[in-house]
C-alpha positions as CSV (number, residue, x, y, z in Angstrom):
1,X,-58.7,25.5,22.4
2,X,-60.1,26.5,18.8
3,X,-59.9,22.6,17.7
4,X,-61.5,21.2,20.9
5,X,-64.7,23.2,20.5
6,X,-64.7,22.1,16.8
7,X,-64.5,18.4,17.8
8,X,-67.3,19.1,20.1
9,X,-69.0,20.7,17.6
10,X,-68.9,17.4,15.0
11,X,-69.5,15.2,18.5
12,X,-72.7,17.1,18.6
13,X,-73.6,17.1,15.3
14,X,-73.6,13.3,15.1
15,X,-74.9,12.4,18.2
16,X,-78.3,14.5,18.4
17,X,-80.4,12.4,15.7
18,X,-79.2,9.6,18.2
19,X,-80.8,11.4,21.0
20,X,-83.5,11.7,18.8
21,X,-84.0,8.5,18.2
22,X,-83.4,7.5,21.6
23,X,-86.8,8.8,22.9
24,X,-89.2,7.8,20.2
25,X,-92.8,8.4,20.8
26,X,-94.4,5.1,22.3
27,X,-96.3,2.9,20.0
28,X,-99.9,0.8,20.9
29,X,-100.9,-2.9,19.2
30,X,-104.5,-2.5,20.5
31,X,-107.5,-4.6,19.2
32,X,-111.4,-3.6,19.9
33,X,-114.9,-4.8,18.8
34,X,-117.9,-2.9,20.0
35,X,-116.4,-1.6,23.3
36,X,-117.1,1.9,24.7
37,X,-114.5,4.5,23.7
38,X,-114.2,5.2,27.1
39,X,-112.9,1.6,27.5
40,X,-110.7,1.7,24.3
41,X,-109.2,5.0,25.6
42,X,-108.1,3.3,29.3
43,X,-106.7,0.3,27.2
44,X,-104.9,3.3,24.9
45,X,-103.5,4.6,28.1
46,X,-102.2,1.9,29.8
47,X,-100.2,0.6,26.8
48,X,-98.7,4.0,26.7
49,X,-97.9,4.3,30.4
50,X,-100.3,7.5,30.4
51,X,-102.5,8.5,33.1
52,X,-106.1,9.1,31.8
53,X,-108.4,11.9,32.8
54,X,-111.8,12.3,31.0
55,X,-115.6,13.1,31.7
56,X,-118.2,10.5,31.6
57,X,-120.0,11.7,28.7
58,X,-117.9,10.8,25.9
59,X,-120.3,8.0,24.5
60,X,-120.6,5.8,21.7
61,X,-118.6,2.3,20.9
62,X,-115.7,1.8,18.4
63,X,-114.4,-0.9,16.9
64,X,-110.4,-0.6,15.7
65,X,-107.5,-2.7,15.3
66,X,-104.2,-0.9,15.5
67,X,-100.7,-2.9,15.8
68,X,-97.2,-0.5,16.5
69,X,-99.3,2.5,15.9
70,X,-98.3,5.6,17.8
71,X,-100.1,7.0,20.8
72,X,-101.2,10.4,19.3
73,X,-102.6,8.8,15.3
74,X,-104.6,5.8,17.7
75,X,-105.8,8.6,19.9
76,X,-107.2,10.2,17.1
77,X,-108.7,7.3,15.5
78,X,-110.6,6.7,18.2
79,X,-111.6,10.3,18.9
80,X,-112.2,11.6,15.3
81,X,-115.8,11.4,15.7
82,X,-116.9,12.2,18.9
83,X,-116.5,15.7,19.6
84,X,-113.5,15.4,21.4
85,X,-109.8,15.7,21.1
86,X,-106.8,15.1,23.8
87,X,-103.8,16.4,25.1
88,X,-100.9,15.3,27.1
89,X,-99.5,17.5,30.1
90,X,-96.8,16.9,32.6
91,X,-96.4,14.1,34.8
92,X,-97.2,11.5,31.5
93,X,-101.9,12.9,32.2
94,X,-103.6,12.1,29.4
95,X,-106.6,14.5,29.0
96,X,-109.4,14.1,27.1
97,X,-111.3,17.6,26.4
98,X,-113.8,18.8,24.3
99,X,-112.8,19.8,20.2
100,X,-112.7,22.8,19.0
101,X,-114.7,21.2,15.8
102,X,-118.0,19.8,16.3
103,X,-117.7,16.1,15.1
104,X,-117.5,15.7,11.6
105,X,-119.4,12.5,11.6
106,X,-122.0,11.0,14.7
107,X,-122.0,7.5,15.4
108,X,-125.6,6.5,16.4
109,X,-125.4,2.9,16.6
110,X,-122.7,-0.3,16.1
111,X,-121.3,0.5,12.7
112,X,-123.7,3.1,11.6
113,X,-123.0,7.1,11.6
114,X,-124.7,10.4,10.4
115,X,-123.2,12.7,8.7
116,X,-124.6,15.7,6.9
117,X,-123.0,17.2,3.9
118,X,-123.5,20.6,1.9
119,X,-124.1,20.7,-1.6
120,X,-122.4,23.9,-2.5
121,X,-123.6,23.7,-6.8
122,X,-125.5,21.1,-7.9
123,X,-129.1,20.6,-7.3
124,X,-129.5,18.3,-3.8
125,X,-132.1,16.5,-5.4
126,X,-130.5,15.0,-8.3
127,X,-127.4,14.2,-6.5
128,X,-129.3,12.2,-4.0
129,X,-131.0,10.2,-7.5
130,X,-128.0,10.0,-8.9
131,X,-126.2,8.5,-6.2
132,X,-128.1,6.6,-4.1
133,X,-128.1,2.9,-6.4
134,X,-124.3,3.5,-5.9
135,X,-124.1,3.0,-2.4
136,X,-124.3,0.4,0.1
137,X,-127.9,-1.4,0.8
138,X,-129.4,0.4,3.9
139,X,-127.7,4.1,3.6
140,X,-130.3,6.4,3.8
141,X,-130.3,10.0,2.3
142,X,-132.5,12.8,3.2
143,X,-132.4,16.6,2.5
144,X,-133.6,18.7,5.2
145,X,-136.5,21.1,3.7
146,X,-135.7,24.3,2.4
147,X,-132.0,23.3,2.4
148,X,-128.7,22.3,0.0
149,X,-127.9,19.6,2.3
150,X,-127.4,15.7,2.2
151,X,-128.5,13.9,5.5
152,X,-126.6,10.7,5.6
153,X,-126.9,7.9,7.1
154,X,-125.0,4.6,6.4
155,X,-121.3,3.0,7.4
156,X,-118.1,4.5,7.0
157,X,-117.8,3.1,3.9
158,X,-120.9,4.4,2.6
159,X,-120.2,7.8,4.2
160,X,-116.8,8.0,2.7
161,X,-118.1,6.8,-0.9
162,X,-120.5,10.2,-0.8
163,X,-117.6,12.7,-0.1
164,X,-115.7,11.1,-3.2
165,X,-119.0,11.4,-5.1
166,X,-119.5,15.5,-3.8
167,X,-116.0,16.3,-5.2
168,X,-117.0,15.3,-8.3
169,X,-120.5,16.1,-8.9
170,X,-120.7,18.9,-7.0
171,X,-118.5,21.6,-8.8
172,X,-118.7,25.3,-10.0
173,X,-120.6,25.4,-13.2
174,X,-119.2,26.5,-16.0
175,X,-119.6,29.9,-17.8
176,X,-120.2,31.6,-21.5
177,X,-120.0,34.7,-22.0
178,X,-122.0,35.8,-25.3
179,X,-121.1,38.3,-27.7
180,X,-124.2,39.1,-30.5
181,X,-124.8,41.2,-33.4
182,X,-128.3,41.0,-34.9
183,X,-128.2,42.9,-38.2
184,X,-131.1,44.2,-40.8
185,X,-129.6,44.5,-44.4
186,X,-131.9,46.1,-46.8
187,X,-132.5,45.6,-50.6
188,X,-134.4,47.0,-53.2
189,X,-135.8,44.5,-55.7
190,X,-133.8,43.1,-58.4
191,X,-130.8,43.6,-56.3
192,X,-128.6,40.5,-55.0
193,X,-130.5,39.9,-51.5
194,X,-128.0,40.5,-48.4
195,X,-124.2,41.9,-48.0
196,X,-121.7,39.8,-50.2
197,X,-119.4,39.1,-47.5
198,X,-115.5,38.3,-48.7
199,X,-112.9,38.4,-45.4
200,X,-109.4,36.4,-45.6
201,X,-107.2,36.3,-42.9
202,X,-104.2,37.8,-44.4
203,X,-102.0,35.6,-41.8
204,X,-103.9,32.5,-42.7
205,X,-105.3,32.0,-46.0
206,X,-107.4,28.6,-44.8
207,X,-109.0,31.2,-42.3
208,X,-112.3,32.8,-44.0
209,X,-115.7,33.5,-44.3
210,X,-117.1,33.6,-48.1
211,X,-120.2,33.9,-49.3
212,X,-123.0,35.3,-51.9
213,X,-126.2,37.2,-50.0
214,X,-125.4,35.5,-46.9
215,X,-127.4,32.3,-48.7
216,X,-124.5,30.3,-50.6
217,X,-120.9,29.7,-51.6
218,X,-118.8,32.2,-53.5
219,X,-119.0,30.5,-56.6
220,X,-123.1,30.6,-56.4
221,X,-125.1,33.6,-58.3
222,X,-128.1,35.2,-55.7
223,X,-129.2,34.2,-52.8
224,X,-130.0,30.4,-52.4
225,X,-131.7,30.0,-48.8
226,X,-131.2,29.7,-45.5
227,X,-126.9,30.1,-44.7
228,X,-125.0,29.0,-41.3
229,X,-121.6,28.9,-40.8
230,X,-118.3,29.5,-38.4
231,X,-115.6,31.3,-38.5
232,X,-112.6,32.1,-36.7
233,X,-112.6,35.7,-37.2
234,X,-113.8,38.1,-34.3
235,X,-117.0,39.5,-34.1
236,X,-115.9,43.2,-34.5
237,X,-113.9,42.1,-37.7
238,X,-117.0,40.3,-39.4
239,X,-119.0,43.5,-38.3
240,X,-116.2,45.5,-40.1
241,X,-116.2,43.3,-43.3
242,X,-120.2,44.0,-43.5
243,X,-119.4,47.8,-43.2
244,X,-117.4,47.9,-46.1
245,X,-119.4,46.2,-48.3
246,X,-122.9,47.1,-47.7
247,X,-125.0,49.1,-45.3
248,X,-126.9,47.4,-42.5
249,X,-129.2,48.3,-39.3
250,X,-127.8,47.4,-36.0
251,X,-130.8,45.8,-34.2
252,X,-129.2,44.7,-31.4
253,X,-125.9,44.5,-30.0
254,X,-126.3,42.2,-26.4
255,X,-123.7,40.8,-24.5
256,X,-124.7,37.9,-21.7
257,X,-123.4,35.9,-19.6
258,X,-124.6,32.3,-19.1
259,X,-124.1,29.3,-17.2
260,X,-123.0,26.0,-19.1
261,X,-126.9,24.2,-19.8
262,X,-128.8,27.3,-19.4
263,X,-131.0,29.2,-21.5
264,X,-130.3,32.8,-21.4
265,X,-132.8,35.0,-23.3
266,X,-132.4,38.8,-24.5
267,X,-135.9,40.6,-25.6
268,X,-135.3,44.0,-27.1
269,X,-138.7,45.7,-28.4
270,X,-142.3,46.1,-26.5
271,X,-145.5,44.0,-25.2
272,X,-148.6,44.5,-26.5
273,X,-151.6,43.8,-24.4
274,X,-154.6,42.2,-25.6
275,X,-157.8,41.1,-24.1
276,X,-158.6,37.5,-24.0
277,X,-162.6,36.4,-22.8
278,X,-163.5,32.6,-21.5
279,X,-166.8,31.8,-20.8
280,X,-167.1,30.0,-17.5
281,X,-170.6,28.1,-16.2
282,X,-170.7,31.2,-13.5
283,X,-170.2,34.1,-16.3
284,X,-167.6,35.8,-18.8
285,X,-164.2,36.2,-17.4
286,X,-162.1,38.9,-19.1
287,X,-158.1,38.8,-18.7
288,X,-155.5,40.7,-20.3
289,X,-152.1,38.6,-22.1
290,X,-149.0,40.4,-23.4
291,X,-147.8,39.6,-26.9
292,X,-143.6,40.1,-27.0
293,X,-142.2,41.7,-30.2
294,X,-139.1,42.9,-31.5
295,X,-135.5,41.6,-31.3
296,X,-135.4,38.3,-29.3
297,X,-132.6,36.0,-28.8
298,X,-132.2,32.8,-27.1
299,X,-129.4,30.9,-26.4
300,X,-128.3,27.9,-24.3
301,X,-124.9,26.7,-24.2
302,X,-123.1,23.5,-23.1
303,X,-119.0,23.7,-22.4
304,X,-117.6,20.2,-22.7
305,X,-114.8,18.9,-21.3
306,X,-112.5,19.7,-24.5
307,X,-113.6,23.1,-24.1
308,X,-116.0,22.5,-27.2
309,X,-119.3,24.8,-26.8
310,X,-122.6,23.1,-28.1
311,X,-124.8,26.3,-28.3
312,X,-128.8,26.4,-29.3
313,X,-129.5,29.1,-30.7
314,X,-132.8,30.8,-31.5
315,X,-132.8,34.7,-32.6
316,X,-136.5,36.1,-33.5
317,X,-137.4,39.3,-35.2
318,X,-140.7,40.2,-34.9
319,X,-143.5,43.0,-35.6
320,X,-147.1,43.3,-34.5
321,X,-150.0,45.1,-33.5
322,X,-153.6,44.2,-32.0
323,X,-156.5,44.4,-34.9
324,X,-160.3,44.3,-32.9
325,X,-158.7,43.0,-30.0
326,X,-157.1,39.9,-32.0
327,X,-153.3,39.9,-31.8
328,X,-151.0,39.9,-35.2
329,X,-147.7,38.9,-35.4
330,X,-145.2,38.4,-38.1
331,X,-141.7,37.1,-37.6
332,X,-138.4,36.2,-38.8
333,X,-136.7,33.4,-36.6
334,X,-135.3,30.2,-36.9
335,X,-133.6,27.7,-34.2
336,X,-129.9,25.2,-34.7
337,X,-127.9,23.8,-33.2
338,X,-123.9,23.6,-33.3
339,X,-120.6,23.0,-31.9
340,X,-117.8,25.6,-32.0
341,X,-114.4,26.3,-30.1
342,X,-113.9,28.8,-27.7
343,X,-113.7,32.3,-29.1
344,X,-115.1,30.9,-33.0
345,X,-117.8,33.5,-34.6
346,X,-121.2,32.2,-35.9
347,X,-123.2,33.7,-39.3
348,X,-126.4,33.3,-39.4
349,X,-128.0,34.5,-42.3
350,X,-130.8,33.9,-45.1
351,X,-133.7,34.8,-43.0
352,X,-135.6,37.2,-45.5
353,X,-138.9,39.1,-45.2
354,X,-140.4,41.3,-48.1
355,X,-142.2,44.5,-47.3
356,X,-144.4,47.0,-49.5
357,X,-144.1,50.2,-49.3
358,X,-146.4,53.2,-51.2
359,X,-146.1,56.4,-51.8
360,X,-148.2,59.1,-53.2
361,X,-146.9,62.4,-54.6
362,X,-149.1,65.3,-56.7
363,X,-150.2,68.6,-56.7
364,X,-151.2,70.1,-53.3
365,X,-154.8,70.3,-53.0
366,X,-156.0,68.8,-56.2
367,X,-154.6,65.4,-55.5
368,X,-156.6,65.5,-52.3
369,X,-160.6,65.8,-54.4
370,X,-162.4,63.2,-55.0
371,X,-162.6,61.5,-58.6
372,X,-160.7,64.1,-60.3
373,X,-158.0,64.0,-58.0
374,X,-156.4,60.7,-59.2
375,X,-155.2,63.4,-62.2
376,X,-153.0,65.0,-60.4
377,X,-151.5,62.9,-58.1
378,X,-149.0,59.1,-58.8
379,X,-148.9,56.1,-56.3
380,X,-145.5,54.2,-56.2
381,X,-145.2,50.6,-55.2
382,X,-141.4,49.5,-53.8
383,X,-141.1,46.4,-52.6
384,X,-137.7,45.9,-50.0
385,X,-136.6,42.9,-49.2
386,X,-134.6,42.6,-45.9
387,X,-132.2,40.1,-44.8
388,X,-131.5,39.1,-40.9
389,X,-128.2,38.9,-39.8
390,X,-127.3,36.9,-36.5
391,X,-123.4,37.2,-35.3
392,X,-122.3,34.9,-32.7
393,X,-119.3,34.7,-30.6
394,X,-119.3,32.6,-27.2
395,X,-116.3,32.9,-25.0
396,X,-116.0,30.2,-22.4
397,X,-115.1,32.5,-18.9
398,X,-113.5,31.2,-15.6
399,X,-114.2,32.3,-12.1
400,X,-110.8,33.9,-11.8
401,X,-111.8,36.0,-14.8
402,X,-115.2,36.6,-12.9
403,X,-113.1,37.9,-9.6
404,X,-111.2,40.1,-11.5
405,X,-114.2,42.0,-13.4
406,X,-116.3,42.1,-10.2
407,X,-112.8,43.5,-8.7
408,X,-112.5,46.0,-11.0
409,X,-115.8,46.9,-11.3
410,X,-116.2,47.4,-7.6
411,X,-113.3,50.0,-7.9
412,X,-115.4,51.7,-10.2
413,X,-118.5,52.0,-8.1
414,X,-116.1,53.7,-5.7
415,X,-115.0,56.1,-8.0
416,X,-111.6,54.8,-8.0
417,X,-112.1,54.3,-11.9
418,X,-113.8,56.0,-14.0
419,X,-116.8,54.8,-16.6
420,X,-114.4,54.5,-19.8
421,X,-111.7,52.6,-18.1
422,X,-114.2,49.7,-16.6
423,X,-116.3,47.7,-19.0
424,X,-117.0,44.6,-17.4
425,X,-117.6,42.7,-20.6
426,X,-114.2,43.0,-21.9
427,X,-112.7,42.3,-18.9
428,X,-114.2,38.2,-18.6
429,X,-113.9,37.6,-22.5
């Protein structure tokens, strides 16, 4: 008995992808120009032997050729964009019902369909420049006011051609996050101007940054102008390097984040108002302007493909103050423009500014009388010259990195973390 039921067993085995095969789903060699889709859904249904049942308000013409195509891949050819969808029931009833989906694309005329398409990124506007020469003569593209949409209108072709042209154009834009360290070092006169700066990576002896007063090589004597250069060191280890061999005022310390071609700008210090007249034919009109000053540092970078970062960098340090109503303003600042790797430090340096300072000191009381008083009392004249510093480091951040830190940084507005355990910075570098 056991070996009969295990002959039946192999019998079965072999003989249900013939059963399979026996009843394959029926195919349709069907050909249409311009007919109605009811039409071309009756012709469908009678090659298949299917009864059809359908309301009188699925519109539009079609125009296919299908040859040995199954039933259920013509059905949907013809009813991809109408709204509609089908099923089959019992008894072989074809039923044509509404979709779920509203219609993808709208065919308003023979060979001609509307489709409208969101721009999730990029700017509508310059897609639909950039584009348009590229298509078919006659598609038409219009943005709905107030909206990030393309309004299409053209062939299948030309409708097909823009989705290709979305997936490219229209992605998420890349993202720097920027480290900076904007640094004051002071020197008397006669003294070599800036930190003298001497950090080799014990691991790497080719990985360095050299130099003499921030101005020249190591092999110069003082300080020879303006310096720029990169590194692959980390910012806190250049910052470290500066520590141990000379003292410095941290001016600023800003971190940023900013999209691939933006500007970002950071502006620590104050606005001072000033009043500016202009005479008009009807009178004097009196308004008030701000003048910025302090620490200010602008930056735009650009990630390429390679993962190369073209940044533009402009760092201003600035005092001022408003003299009979006229503004004054003196600054430090200057404005390049490099390419560095992902994680690579930048040294800006050379940007010097002298400043006087005096100082009386005599006898109490006497040094204060008039004419006799220059007796007892001495002025001293020190000139300072101080040197800018500008540190740089961009890392390139993806929006995985972006999940996580809002993530985590959500958990700490819940009080699930505390302060010291989420820095939101750290966690996207």
């Amino acid at each position: 008995m056991k070996k009969i039921l295990i002959v039946l067993f192999v019998l079965a085995l072999f003989c249900l992808p013939v059963l399979a095969q026996a009843s394959p789903e029926p195919t349709v060699s069907v050909q249409f120009k311009g007919v109605s889709i009811g039409n071309a859904l009756l012709q469908v249904a009678k090659e298949a032997n299917l009864n059809l049942i359908g309301g009188t308000d699925v519109t539009g013409r079609v125009t296919v050729s299908l040859t040995d195509v199954p039933v259920s891949k013509a059905l949907k050819a013809i009813l991809e964009n109408t709204g509609y969808t089908y099923r089959i029931e019992s008894g072989n009833i074809l039923r044509i019902v509404a979709s779920a989906e509203p219609p993808k694309r709208i065919q308003v005329s023979d060979g001609a369909y509307v489709q409208l398409f969101a721009v999730d990124y990029a700017d509508p506007a310059t897609i639909k420049t950039t584009i348009q020469p590229l298509l078919p003569k006659g598609t038409t593209i219009d943005i709905p006011a107030g909206s990030n949409k393309l309004f299409v209108k053209g062939s299948l072709f030309s409708l097909s051609s823009v989705e290709k042209f979305l997936q490219v154009l229209d992605r998420p834009p890349r993202q720097v996050m920027v480290e900076a360290r904007i640094l004051e070092i002071t020197r008397s006169t006669g003294n070599t101007l800036g930190g003298q700066l001497q950090y080799t990576r014990p691991q790497d002896a080719s990985d360095y940054a050299k130099e003499v007063g921030l101005a020249g090589t190591p092999t110069d004597t003082g300080a020879q102008g303006m310096y720029l250069g990169v590194t692959n060191q980390g910012l806190n280890a250049l910052v470290e390097a500066y520590r141990s061999k000379t003292d410095y005022n941290l001016l600023s310390s800003p971190k940023v984040l900013a999209v691939s071609g933006k500007s970002a700008e950071i502006i620590t210090g104050s606005r001072l108002g000033y009043k500016v007249k202009t005479v008009t034919p009807t009178g004097l009109i009196e308004s008030v302007e701000f003048m910025d000053v302090g620490t200010k540092l602008n930056i735009k970078p650009t990630v390429k493909d390679d993962d190369t970062i073209i940044m533009e960098i402009h760092p201003e340090v600035s005092t001022g103050s408003i003299v009979n109503e006229l503004p004054q303003k003196d600054s430090t600042e200057t404005s390049t423009t490099l390419s560095v790797k992902d994680g690579q430090s930048i040294i800006i340096g050379g940007l010097l500014r002298d400043y006087v300072q005096e100082v009386q000191t005599g006898t109490p009381v006497l040094m204060d009388i008039p004419l006799i008083g220059t007796m007892f009392r001495r002025t001293v004249t020190s000139t300072q010259k101080r040197e800018i510093v500008v540190l740089i480091s961009p890392h390139i951040v993806d929006v995985a990195q972006i999940a996580e830190a809002s993530k985590q940084f959500e958990s700490f507005s819940k009080g699930e973390k505390k302060a010291e355990d989420v820095n939101y910075f750290d966690l996207i570098r």
